[in-house]
Structure formats: C-alpha cells, structure tokens
C-alpha positions as CSV (number, residue, x, y, z in Angstrom):
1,X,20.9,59.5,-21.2
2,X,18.3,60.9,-23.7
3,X,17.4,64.3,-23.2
4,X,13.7,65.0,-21.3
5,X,11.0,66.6,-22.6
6,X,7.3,68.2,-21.9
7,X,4.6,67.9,-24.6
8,X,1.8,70.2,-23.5
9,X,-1.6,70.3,-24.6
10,X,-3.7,72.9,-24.0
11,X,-7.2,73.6,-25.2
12,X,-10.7,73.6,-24.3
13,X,-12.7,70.7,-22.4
14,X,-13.5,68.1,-25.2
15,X,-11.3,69.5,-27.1
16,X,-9.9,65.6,-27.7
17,X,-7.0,66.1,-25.4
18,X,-7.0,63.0,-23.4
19,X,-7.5,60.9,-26.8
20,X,-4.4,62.5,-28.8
21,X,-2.2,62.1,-25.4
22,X,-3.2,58.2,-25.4
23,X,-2.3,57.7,-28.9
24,X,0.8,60.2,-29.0
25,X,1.7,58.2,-26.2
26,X,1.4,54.5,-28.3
27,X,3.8,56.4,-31.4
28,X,6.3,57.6,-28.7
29,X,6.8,53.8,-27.3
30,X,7.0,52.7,-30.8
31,X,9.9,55.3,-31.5
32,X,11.9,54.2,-28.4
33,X,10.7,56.8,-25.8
34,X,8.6,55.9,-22.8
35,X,6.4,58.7,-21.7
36,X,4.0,59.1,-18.9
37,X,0.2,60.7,-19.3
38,X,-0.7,63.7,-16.8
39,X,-4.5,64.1,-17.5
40,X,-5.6,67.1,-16.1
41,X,-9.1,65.4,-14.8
42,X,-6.9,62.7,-12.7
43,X,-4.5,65.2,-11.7
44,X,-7.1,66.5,-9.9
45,X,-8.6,63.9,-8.6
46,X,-5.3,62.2,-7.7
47,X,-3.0,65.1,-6.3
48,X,-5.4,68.1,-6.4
49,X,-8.4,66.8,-4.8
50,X,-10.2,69.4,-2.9
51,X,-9.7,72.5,-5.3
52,X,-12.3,74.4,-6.6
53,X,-12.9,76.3,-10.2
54,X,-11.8,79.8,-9.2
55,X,-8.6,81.3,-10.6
56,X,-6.6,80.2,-7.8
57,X,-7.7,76.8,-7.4
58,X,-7.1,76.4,-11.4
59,X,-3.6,77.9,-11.4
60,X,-2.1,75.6,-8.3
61,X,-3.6,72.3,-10.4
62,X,-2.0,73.6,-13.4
63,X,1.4,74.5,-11.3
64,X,1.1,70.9,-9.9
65,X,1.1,69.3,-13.0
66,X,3.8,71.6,-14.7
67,X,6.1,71.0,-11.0
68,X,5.5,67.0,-11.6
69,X,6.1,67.2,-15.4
70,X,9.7,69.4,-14.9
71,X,11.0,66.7,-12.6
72,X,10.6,63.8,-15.1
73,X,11.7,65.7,-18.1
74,X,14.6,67.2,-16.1
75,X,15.4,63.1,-15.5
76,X,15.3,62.1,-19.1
77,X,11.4,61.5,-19.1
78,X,9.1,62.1,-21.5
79,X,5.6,63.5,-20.3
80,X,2.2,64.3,-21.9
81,X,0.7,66.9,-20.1
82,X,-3.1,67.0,-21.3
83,X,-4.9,69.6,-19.4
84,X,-7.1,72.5,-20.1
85,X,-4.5,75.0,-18.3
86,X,-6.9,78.2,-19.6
87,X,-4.6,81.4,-18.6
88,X,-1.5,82.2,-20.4
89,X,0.6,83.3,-18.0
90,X,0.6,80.4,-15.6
91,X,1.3,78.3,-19.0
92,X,4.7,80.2,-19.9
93,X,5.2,80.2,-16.3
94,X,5.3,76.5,-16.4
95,X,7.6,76.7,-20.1
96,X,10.1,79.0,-18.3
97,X,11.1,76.6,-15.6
98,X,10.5,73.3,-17.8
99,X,13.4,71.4,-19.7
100,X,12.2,70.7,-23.2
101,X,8.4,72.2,-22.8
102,X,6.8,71.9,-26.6
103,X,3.3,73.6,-26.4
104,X,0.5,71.9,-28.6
105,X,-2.7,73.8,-29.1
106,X,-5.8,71.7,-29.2
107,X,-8.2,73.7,-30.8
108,X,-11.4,73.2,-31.6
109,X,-14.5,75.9,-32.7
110,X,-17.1,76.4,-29.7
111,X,-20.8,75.0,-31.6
112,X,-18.1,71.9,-32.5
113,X,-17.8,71.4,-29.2
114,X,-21.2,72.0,-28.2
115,X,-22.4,69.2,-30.2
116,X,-19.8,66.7,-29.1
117,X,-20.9,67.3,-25.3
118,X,-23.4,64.1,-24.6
119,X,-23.9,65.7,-20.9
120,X,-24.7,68.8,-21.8
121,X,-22.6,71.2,-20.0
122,X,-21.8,73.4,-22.1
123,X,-25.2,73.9,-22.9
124,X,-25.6,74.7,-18.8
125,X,-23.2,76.9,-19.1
126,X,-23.9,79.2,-22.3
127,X,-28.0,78.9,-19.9
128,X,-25.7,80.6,-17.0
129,X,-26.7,77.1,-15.2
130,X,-22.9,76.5,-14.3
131,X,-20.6,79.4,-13.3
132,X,-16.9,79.6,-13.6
133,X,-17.3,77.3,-17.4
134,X,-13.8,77.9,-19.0
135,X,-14.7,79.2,-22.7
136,X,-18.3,80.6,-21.6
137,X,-18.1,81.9,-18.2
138,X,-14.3,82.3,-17.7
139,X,-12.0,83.1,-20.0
140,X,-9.5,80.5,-22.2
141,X,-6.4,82.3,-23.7
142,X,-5.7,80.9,-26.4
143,X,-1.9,80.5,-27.0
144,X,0.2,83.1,-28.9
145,X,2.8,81.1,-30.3
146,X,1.9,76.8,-29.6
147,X,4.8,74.8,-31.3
148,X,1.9,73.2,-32.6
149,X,-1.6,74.0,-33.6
150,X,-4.0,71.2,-34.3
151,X,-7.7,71.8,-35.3
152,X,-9.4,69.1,-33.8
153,X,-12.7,69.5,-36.0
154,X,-10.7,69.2,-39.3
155,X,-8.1,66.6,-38.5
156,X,-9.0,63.1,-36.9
157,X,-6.8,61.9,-33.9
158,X,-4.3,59.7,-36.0
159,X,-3.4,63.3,-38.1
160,X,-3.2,65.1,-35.5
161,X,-0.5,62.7,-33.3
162,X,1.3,62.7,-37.1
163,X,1.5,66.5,-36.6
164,X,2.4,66.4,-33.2
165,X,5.4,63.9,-33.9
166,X,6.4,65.7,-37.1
167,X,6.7,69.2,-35.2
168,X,8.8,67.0,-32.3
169,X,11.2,65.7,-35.0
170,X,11.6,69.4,-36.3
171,X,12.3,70.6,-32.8
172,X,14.9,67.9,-32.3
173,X,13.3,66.1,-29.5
174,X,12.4,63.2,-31.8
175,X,14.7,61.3,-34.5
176,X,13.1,61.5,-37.6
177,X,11.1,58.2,-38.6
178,X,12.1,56.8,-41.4
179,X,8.7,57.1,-43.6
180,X,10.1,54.5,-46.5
181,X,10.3,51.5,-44.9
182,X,6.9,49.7,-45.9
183,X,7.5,51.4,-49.4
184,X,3.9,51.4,-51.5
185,X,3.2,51.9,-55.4
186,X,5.7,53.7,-57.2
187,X,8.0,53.5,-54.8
188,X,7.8,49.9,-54.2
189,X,8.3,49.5,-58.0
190,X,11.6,51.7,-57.5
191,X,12.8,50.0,-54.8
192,X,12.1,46.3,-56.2
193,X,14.0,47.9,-59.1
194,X,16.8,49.1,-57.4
195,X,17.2,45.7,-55.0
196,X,17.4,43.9,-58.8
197,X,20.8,45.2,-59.1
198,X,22.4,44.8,-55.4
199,X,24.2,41.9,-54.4
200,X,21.9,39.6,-52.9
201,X,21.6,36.9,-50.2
202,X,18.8,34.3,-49.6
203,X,16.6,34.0,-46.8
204,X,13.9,32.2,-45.7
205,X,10.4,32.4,-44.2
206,X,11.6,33.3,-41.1
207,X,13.6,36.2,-42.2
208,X,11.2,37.8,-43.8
209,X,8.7,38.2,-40.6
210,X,11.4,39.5,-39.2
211,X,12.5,42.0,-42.3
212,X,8.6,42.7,-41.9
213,X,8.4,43.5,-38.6
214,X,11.0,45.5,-38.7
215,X,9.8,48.1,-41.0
216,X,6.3,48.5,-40.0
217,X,7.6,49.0,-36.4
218,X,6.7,45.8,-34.4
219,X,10.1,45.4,-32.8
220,X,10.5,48.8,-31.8
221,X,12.6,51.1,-31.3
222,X,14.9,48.5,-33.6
223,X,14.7,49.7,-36.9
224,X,17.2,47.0,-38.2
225,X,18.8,43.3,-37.5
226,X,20.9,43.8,-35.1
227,X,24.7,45.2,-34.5
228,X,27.1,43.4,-32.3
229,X,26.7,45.9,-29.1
230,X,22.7,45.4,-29.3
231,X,23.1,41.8,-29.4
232,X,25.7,41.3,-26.0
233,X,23.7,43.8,-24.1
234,X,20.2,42.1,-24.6
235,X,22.3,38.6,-23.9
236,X,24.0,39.8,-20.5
237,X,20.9,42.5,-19.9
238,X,17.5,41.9,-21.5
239,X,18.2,45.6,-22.7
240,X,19.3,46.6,-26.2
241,X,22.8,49.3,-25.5
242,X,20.6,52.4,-25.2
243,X,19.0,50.4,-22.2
244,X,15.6,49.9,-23.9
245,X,14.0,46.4,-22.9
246,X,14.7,43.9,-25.2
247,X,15.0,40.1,-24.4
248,X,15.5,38.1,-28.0
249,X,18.0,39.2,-30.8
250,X,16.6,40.2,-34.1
251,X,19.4,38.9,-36.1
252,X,20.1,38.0,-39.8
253,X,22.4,35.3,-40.1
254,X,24.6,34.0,-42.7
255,X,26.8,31.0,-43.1
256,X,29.8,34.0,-44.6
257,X,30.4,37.4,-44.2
258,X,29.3,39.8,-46.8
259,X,31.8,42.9,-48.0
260,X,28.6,44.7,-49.8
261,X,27.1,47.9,-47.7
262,X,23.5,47.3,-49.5
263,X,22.7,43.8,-49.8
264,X,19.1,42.2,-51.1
265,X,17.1,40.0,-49.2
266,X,15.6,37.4,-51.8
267,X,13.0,35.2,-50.8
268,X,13.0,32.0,-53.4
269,X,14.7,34.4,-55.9
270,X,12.1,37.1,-55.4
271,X,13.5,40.3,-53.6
272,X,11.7,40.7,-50.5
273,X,13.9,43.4,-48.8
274,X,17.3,45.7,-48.7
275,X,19.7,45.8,-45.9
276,X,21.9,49.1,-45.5
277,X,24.9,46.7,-43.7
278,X,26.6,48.8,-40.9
279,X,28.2,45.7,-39.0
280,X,29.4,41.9,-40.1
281,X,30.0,40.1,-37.2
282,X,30.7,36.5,-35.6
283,X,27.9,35.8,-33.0
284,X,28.4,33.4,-30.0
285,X,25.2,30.4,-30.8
286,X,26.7,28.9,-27.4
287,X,26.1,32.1,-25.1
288,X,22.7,32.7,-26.7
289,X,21.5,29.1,-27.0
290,X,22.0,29.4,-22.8
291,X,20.7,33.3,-22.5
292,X,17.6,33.2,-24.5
293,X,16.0,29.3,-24.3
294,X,18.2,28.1,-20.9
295,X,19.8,25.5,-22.4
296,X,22.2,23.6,-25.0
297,X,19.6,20.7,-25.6
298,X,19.3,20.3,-29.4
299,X,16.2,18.6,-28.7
300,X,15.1,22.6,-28.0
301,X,13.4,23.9,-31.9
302,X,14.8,27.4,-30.6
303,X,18.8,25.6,-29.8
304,X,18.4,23.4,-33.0
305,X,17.8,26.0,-35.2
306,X,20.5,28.0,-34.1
307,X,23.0,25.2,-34.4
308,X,22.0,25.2,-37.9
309,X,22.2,28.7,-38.8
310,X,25.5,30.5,-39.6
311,X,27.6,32.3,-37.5
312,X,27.9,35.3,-38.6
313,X,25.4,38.5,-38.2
314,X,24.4,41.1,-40.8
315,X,23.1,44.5,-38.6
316,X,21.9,47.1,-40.5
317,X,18.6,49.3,-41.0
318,X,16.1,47.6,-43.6
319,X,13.6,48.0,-46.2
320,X,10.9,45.7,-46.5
321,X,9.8,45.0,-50.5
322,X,7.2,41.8,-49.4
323,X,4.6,41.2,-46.6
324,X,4.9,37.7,-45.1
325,X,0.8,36.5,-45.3
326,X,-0.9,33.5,-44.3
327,X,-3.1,33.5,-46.5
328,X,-5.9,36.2,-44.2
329,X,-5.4,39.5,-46.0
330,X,-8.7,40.9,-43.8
331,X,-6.7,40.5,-40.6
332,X,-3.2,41.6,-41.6
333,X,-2.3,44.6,-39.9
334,X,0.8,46.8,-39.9
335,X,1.1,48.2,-35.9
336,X,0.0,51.6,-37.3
337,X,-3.4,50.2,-38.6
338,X,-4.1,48.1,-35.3
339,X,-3.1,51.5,-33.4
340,X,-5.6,53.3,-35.9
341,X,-8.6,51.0,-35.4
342,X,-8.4,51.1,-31.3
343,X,-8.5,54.9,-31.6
344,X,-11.7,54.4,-34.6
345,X,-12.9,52.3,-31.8
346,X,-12.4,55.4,-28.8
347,X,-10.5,52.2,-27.0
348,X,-8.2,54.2,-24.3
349,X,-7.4,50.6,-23.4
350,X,-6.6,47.6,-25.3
351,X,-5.3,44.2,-23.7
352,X,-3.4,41.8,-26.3
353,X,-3.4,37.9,-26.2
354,X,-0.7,35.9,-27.7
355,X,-2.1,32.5,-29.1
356,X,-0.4,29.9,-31.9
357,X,-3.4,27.1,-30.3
358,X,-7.1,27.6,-30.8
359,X,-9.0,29.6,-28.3
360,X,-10.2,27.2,-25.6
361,X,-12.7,28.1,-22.7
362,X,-9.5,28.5,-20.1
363,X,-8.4,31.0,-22.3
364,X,-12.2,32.7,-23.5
365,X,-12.0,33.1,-19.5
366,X,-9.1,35.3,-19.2
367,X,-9.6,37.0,-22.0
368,X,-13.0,38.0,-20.6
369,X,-11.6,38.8,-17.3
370,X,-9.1,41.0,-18.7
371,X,-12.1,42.6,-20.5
372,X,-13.8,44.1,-17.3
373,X,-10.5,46.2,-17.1
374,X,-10.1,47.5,-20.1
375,X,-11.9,48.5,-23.7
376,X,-10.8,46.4,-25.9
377,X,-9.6,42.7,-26.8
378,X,-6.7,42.5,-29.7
379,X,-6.7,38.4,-30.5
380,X,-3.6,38.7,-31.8
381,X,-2.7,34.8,-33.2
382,X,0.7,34.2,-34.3
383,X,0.6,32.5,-37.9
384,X,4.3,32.6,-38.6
385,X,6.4,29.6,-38.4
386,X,5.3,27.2,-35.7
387,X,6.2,23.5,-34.6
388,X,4.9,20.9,-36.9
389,X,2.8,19.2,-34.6
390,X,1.0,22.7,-33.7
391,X,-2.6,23.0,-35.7
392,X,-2.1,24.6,-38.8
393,X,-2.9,28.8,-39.1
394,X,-6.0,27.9,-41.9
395,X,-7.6,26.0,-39.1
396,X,-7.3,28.3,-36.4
397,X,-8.2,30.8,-37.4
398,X,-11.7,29.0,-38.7
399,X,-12.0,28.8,-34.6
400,X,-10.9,32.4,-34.0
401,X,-14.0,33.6,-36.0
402,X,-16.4,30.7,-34.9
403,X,-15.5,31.8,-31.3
404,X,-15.6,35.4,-31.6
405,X,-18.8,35.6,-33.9
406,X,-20.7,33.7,-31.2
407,X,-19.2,34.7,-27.7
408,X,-17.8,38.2,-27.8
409,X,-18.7,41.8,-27.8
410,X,-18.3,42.9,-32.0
411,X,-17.5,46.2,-30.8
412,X,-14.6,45.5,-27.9
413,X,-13.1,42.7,-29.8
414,X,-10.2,42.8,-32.8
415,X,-8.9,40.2,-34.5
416,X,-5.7,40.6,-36.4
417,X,-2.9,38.3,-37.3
418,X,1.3,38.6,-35.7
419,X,3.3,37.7,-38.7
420,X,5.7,36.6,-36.1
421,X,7.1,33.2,-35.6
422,X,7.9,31.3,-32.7
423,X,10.8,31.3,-30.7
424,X,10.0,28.9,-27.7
425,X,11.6,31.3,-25.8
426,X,9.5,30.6,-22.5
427,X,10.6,33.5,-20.1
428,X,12.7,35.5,-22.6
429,X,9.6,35.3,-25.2
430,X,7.2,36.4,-23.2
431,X,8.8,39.9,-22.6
432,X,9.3,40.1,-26.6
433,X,5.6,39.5,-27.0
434,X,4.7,41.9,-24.5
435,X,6.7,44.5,-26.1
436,X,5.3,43.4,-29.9
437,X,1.8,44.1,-28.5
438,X,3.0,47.1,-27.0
439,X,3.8,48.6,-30.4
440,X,0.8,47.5,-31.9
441,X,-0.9,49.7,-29.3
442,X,-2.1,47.4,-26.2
443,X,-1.6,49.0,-22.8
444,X,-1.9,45.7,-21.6
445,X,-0.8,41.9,-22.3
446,X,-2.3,38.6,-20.5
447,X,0.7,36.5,-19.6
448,X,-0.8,32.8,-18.2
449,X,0.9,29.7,-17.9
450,X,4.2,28.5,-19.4
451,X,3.7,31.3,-22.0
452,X,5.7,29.9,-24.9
453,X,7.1,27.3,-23.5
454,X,8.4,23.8,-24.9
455,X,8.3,20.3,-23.4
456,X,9.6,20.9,-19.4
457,X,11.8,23.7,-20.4
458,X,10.4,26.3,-18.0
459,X,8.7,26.7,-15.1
460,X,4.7,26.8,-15.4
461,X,4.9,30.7,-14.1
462,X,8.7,31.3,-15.2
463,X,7.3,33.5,-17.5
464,X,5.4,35.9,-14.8
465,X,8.8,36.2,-12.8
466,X,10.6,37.4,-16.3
467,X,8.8,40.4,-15.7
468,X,10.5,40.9,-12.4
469,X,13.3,42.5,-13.9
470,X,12.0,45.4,-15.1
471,X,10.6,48.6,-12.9
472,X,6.9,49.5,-13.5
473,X,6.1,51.1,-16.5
474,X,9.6,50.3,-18.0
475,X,7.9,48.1,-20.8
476,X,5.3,50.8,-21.7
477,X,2.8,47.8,-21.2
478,X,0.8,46.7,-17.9
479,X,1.3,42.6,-17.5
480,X,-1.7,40.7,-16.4
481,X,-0.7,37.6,-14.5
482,X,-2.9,34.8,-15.0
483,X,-2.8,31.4,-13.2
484,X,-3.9,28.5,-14.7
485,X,-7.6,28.3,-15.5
486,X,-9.8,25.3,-15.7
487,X,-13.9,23.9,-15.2
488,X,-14.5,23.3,-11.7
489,X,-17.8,20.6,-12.0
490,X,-18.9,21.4,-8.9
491,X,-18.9,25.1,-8.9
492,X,-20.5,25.0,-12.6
493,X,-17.9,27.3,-13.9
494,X,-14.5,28.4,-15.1
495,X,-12.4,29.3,-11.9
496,X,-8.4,29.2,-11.3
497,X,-6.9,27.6,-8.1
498,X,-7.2,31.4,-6.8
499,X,-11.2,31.1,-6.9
500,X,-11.5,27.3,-6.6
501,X,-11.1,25.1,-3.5
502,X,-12.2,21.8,-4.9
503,X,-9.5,19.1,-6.0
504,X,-8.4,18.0,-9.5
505,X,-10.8,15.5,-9.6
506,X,-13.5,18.1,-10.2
507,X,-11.2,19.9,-12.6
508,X,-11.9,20.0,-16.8
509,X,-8.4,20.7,-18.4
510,X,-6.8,19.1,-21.3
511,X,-2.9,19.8,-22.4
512,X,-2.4,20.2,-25.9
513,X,-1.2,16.9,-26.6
514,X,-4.6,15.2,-25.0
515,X,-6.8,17.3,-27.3
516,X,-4.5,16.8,-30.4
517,X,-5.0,12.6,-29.3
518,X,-8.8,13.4,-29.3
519,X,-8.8,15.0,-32.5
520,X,-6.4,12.1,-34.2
521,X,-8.9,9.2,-32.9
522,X,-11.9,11.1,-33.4
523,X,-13.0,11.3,-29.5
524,X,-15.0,14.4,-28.6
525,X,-13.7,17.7,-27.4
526,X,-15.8,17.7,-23.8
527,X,-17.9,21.0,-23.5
528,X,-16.1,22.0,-20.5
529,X,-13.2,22.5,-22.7
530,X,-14.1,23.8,-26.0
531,X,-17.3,25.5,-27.3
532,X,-19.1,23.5,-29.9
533,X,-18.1,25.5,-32.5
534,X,-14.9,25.5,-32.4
535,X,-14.9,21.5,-31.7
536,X,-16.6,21.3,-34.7
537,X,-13.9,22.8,-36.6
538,X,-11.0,21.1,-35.0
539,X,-12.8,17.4,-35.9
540,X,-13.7,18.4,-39.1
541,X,-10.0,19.6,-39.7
542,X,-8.9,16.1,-38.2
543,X,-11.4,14.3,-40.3
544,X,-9.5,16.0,-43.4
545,X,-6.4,15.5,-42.6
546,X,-6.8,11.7,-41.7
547,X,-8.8,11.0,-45.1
C-alpha cells in the first residue's frame, strides 16, 4: 500500500486556496494518487455547523478537519486540506499527530486581496463593520517554516500546483514525473536524432495515439505500454497490479520479440517515438478477446483486430517524437492544456462527453442537463481510428462548431479533440473513457446508452453496471447515468422514459444506421432529431460524397 499523506494549505480567505486544491487535486489523479478535498468552508457547513468565529469555535473546525485528514492519510489516502487554519499552534498541533503532513503556505499581500473581494468584506472589516475578520480583526500567523511557499499574486494557479507537486516529489511523497516525454524544440531535434540510430519497429496509426497518449498523460498513471503483470491483473481485475482502475490494455504488439532495450517507433519510416523495453512477452488474444469485448466473434472490429495483431507485447516507458492530428490543430489539446483552460475558465467542475457521431438533440439534451450541475462542458470527440461506416472526423466536427456556435453558453463550453481510437469495448470502454476524461481534468463523465458499443454486443445500459465494480470516488470521476433520451410530440420536448409517459408512437429517435440511410438517399434529418445546422452539414457531406 502506498504510503498516506496530508497536503495543507493555509492562508488567508481568498487567498486562492480552494482553486489550487481542485487543480492539485486533477495532477494528483493524473500521477496515480486519488486524493480527497477538505474545504475548510464545507467543513463547516458539513461537520462543524453550528460554530462560531471565536478562538475556540476556529480551533475545534480546524482540529476536525486535521482528525478526518490523519485517518485517511494513516490509510494510504491522500488529502487536500484547504482551510484558513489562522493560529500556529493548532496547525503544528495537527502536523504532530499527522502521517505525512506537507504544509503549503498560500500567501497573498492584504490590498491584493482587497481588490479580489467582489462582496466586500474585507472592506467591512478594515470599516470595523465585521468583528472577529482573520487578517484585520484577528490575527493570521503566518507559518514559520511551510514546505512550501506560494505567492498567490505573482504565480497563476497552474505554477503554483507545479510548485506544490515539485516540492512533493522532493519530499518523497510523489515519484518524480518524467518532464521529457512530449519533448519540444531542441530537444525534439535530439531525440528524433537519437531514435535515427536505434533499432526500429513499424507501427501504425493506432500506435501512435496510443504512444501519444501515453506521454502527455491521458492513460494515467501508465507512463508506458504495458508489462505482463499490468496486463493479467486488468484482464482478471479491471485494475492495473498496483490496484489502480484500469479496464483495457495499452499494449504494443509485435508479430516477434525484440532483444533491443531502446527500440524506435517509426510511423511510415518516420520516427514517431522510443520505447525503453523492460518486458517481451507472449500475450493470451483468446483470454482478452473474452475479458475486454465478451466474446470470440471475429465479426467484433475489437476481436478481429486482435486476431490479426501479433502475439507478443513490448512494455516499457515511452517517448513520444509525433502528435497524431486530424487535421484541427485549434482543438488539439495535451490533458495539461485542457486542465489549464478549465482553471483560465475558474471551472471547479467540468463534465466530459465522449462522442465519434455528430451531436444530435438526444445528446444537446444531456449535455445540457449535465450543465445545471456543473461549470463546464468538455466536447471531447474522438477522431482517432473509427469504423468505416462511422462519418468521417472533417465532417463532424463541421457539426460540433455549427452546434456549439448556435446553442451553447461560449463561456461554459470547450471543445477539444481525443486523439484516441476506438475500441468497441462497450462496458470495459466506458470505464477507459471515464478515466481518459478524468486526466484531462473532468470531475465528471455522462455515460448514456450502449456507450461504445457494437451491433448487439452489449446490453443498452451494460455500460452503467461496469461502474458497479468500483467504490465511490475510486475512479477520481463522478459518472452521470443517462437513460435514453428522445422527442416526446406530445409533451413538445426532449424527455427520457424517466420524465415521459407517452408510448413510442409519440417518440422522435433515429439509430445511426436510419440517419446514415437518410443521408445516403437524401431524405431529411426531421427537426426533432437534428438542429438545422447540423442537418445541413451532414446532407451537404452526403451530397459530396455521392457526387
């Protein structure tokens, strides 16, 4: 078990507190450690409800939340205490009794403060209109010796967490990250140089998402294609060995095995990566094909392409020396500059939705449902490799901007592309997405029907049950189930058979292969289904392609 620990953050109300512990929070999941958030404000309101301001009232809410903290770390946990905690002695209190306690001084200068205050209570205060004011009327003791210090007026939220996690590596509480992974510039030119004179292996589109995502930390905590204990544990256990979740191997195949320790991943004779090999070994297509999709059909893209591949598995950490792109440099994002933007945004929140069809009014529904819960929407289409018969990445992303230029908030919405590609994983899929969108910073992830499914593979809600087997908070992601959503005609709206009791005669909803019929014979997208806009797109895509 990996050893606990406390990250405490003391400093002044409005200090930025709360927003460093939710993005220090995102980095942590992204580096394999699930913490918790203990906000000093929903302590409070939560487990001290009914304390004053005075001394006493301020130390037992401070001993509270340093009592609650000690018992997670001294279980493994990771907490983020975020909380004014003004007196010095109850803090050092607190360190004394706590496994792992790493103190992190928010500071920031008093007219700073001042001027970030919308409501004006500081301003009360320093006018003697509110007694007991920590900083102004009662005193804040400022730490002596913080692991950390962080100037909240001179450093934006992003450098401070980098400080944060750079003083936890230093303390030994995190594993340092390894920083030269997406190498840029001259370092990029050394590395390209370098993978010119390695034995090399070819790989293919595929790979190279995967290589991709890798590096820039969109499958963590792997850092690398996986070794042979990774790979049976997440077959028999949805877990990778260290007990992580993790529900679809991240492998490179080959047809042979390598003897090399540094290999190069070209990509049509171009290097696009370098694996440091630790393992070479035989994998067991059979076991997985039955694990991962649920069956041995080769009529399954996921079980086809596995009979194809080889049989043997390279593991090993990676470098990536290419990004995969679609052809949308505006909307390709590593996880770090998705994480950045919903901070830039001062998102606490962020719900991701998986897509590789364009956005139809079922799905503008839950999306916008999902949006009266939280801050902020990340439209996060997958333009990797896809099915041939799905519509091409070009064209939906046409929609994607149609749809979001005319129906959605500009300032709650994001849209950024998943270099991913599909599995068809159904169940098993849905869990890997989840924890994708979890390292590009979502706190939450819409899961509807059949979510990646194929043909009849799955059940229409497997992929809600897949969730089952993991305790609350265990993905570092809150799951949003969402039943099937449709037109009702008679109640003149979109509504799900939890809000609707009319039958399926008065019910809009097209599968994917009725609307790809429309669009092959020229037949209208009804209303009910699709917004004009992106109708128009889809025909005039159709129109092309048939010419």
């Amino acid at each position: 078990m990996s050893e606990g620990f406390v990250i405490w953050l003391t400093g002044l109300s409005g200090a930025g507190k709360s927003t460093i512990a939710q993005l220090l929070q995102g980095e942590l999941e992204t580096r394999g450690r699930h913490s918790e958030v203990l906000d000093g404000d929903e302590v409070r309101t939560n487990l001290s409800k009914g304390l004053g301001f005075s001394k006493k009232d301020r130390d037992t809410n401070v001993r509270r939340i340093g009592y609650v903290a000690g018992l997670v770390a001294r279980s493994g946990g990771v907490v983020i205490a975020a909380a004014i905690s003004p007196y010095r002695e109850i803090r050092d209190e607190i360190r004394a009794k706590t496994p792992g306690f790493f103190e992190v001084y928010v500071r920031c200068p008093l007219d700073e403060l001042v001027r970030r205050d919308v409501k004006g209570l500081y301003k009360q205060a320093i006018a003697g209109e509110i007694a007991n004011f920590t900083g102004i009327s009662d005193p804040y003791e400022e730490p002596l010796t913080p692991a950390v210090t962080v100037d909240s007026s001179e450093l934006n939220p992003v450098q401070a967490v980098s400080r944060i996690l750079t003083g936890l590596e230093r303390a030994g509480h995190l594993e340092a990250a390894s920083t030269d992974r997406l190498p840029q510039g001259p370092a990029l030119k050394a590395a390209i140089e370098e993978a010119q004179r390695l034995p090399a292996i070819e790989v293919g589109p595929r790979e190279l998402s995967d290589l991709y995502l890798l590096a820039a930390g969109g499958f963590a905590p792997l850092s690398g294609f996986v070794d042979s204990d990774d790979y049976h544990h997440i077959l028999d256990q949805g877990r990778l060995a260290s007990g992580a979740p993790f529900t679809i191997p991240v492998a490179l195949r080959a047809a042979s095995a390598p003897t090399a320790d540094r290999l190069t991943l070209r990509l049509e004779g171009q290097p696009v990566g370098i694996i440091e090999v630790t393992e070479v070994f035989s994998t067991d297509p059979e076991k997985e094909a039955l694990k991962v999709y649920g069956t041995l059909e080769s009529a399954h893209p996921g079980v086809a392409l596995l009979q194809q591949e080889g049989r043997y598995a390279i593991a090993g950490a990676v470098t990536a020396l290419a990004t995969p792109t679609a052809g949308f440099p505006q909307y390709e994002r590593t996880p770090a500059e998705v994480r950045r933007i919903k901070i830039e945004r001062g998102w606490r929140t962020m719900v991701g939705f998986q897509t590789r069809n364009p956005v139809h009014r079922a799905h503008e529904h839950l999306q916008k449902v999902a949006l009266e819960l939280v801050d902020g929407l990340l439209l996060h289409p997958l333009v990797g490799e896809t099915k041939a018969d799905d519509i091409p990445a070009k064209v939906r992303m046409r929609c994607y901007e149609a749809l979001l230029e005319g129906y959605y908030p500009q300032d709650r919405t994001l849209l950024s592309t998943n270099p991913a590609w599909m599995r068809y994983a159904g169940p098993k899929e849905a869990v890997f997405h989840a924890l994708l969108r979890r390292n590009f910073g979502c706190t939450h992830f819409i899961v509807g029907r059949d979510h990646a499914g194929v043909g009849n593979y799955y059940g229409t809600y497997a992929a809600h049950k897949a969730f089952d087997a993991y305790q609350p908070g265990e993905l570092g992601i809150e799951i949003l189930r969402f039943e099937n959503a449709f037109f009702c005609r008679t109640c003149g709206a979109m509504a799900s058979v939890r809000t609707c009791p009319h039958g399926e005669e008065d019910r809009v909803s097209l599968s994917g292969s009725k609307v790809r019929e429309l669009l092959r014979t020229g037949g209208e997208l009804p209303p009910e289904f699709s917004r004009p806009e992106v109708a128009r797109v889809l025909q005039a895509a159709a129109a092309g392609a048939a010419s």
